[in-house]
Structure formats: C-alpha cells, structure tokens
N, C-alpha and C positions, 0 to 999 in steps of 0.2 A: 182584871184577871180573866175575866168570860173571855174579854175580845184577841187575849193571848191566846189562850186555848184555842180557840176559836182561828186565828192564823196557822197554828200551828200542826191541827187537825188538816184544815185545806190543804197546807203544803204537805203532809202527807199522803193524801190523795192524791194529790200534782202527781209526787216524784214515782207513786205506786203506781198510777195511768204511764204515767211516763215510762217507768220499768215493763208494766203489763206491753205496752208496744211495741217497745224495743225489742221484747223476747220473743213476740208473734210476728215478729219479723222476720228476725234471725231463724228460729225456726222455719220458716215459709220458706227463707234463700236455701237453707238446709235441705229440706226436702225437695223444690224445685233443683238443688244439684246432684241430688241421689238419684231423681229420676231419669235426667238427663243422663247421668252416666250410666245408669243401668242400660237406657237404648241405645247408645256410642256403645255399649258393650255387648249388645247381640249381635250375633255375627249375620251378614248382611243374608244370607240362603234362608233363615228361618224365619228374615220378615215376609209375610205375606203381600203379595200384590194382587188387589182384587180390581177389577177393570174389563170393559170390552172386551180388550186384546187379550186378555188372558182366557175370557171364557171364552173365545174362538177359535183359540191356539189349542186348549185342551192339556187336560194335565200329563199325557204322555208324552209329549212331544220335548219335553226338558229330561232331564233324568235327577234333575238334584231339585225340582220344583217342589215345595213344600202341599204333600196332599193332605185335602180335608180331610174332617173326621169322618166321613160317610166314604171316600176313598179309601181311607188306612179299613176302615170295618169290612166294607167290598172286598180288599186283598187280606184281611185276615181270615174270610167266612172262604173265598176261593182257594186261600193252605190249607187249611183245616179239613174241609170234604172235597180236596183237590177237581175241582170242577172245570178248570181250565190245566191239567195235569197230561204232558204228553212223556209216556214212560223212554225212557230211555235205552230198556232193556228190550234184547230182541224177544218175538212173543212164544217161541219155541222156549223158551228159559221162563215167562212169563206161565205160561200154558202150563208145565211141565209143575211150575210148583204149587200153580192150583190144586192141579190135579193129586201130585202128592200130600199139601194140605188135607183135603179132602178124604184121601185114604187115611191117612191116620189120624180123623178127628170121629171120638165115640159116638158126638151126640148127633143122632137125625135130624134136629134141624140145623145146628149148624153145618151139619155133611152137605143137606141141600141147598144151601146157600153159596158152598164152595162150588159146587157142582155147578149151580145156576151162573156164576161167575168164571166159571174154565168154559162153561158153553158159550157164553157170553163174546168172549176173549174168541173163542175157533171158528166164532159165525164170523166175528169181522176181522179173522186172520185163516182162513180156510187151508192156505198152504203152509202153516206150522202144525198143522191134525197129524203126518206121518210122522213126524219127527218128535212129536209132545207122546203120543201113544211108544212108542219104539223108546225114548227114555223111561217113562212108566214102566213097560216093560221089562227092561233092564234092571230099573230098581226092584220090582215085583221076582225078578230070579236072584237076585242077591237078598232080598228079603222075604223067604218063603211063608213067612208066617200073618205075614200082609195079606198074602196073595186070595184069602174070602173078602176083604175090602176092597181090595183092588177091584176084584171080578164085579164086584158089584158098582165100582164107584164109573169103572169102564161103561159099564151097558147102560147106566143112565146117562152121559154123557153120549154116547150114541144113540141112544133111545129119545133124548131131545134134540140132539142135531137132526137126526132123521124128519121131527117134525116141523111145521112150519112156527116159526117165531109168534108168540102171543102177543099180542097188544095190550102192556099193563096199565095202558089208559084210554080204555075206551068208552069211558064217563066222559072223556074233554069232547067227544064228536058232537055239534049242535047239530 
C-alpha cells in the first residue's frame, strides 16, 4: 500500500510540474504578444531615434521630430517668460497701453514698473514716442479725472528717457 501511495503521490507531482509549465508558458507567449502589439501599435513619429545623424541634424530641423524632455522644458520655460517673444503688435499700440496701464494703476511700485517697461519699449522704438504721447493725450482729455496720473506718469517717462540707460548688471563686468 506505501508503494501505491507512494506512485500515486509522484504522478501527482509529474502532472502538477507538468501543469506548472505549461501555464508559464502560455503566459510567457501571452505576454510576449501583448508586447509586441503594444509597439506595432505606436505610431511610428513617437518612436524615438537616437543616433549620430540625429544629433547632427538637430532637433529643429524636422517639425514632427519627437523632443526630449529637456527640449519640451526649454519651450515650455521660453512660453511662460516669453524670452524668445517677437510681439506682434505695432509698438505705438504697445507703448500707448503701457502707458495707460500705468496711469491707472494705484500702487507706486507697480506704476514704476509700468513706467520702467513703456521706457523700455520707447528706448528701442523711439519713433512710436509722438504717436504713444498724442494717444495718452487724447485719452487724458476724454478722461479728465486721470489727468494728476497722467501728468505724473508723463514726466517720468521723459524724465527717464531724457536720461542715459542704466546698466542693471554691472556685478557681471570681470
């Protein structure tokens, strides 16, 4: 009777190894087809090709080239504080709404901030100054009650033009 048992025990082992195999097989083709389909199902712009020719060519030079992640953050930090930002708007429109910003904002420093940003704008657009002052103007006599801001937000704005440009980094001179 032991040595029955004893067959009977084994071939349950056999048939259980046998089963255990079978199923980490089948599994394994399972997962090696899920994979497989998964990359037949990327579509081909989002694989990446890294290589010589690619870092020579440069990632501009494609327009559908998939960019790094140090790329994508590069253009997301140059939206954000527009640093390669060419306005669109001519600077007489530009100028004008500084300036009006400017006048109607309470606080002293944010006024000097506008102010420092309309001078800014008229240093490197000099022939929009008659045209941005003459709308100011304009709006200053349809809103009389502006016109103690105005006066003031004016004469600093030619009070800094008048002078020469500071240098806000001149810690960088070795």
């Amino acid at each position: 009777m032991a040595r029955s048992t004893q067959r009977e025990t084994s071939a349950k082992v056999a048939v259980l190894s046998r089963t255990a195999i079978l199923a980490g097989s089948g599994l394994g083709v399972v997962l090696f087809v899920v994979l497989v389909g998964l990359y037949l199902a990327t579509p081909k712009e989002r694989v990446e090709k890294f290589g010589l020719e690619a870092l020579l060519r440069g990632p501009n030079e494609d327009s559908d080239q998939v960019l790094t992640p140090l790329e994508e953050a590069r253009d997301r930090f140059n939206d954000q504080y527009r640093l390669s930002y060419k306005s669109s708007t001519r600077p007489e429109i530009s100028g004008t709404k500084l300036m009006l910003r400017a006048i109607s904002e309470f606080n002293e420093r944010e006024r000097e901030i506008m102010i420092d940003d309309a001078v800014r704008l008229l240093r490197d657009h000099p022939d929009a100054k008659p045209q941005v002052f003459a709308l100011v103007d304009q709006f200053l006599v349809n809103n009389p009650h502006m016109a103690p801001h105005g006066k003031k937000v004016k004469s600093a704005v030619e009070q800094q033009l008048a002078q020469e440009p500071s240098r806000r980094l001149d810690w960088l001179d070795y």
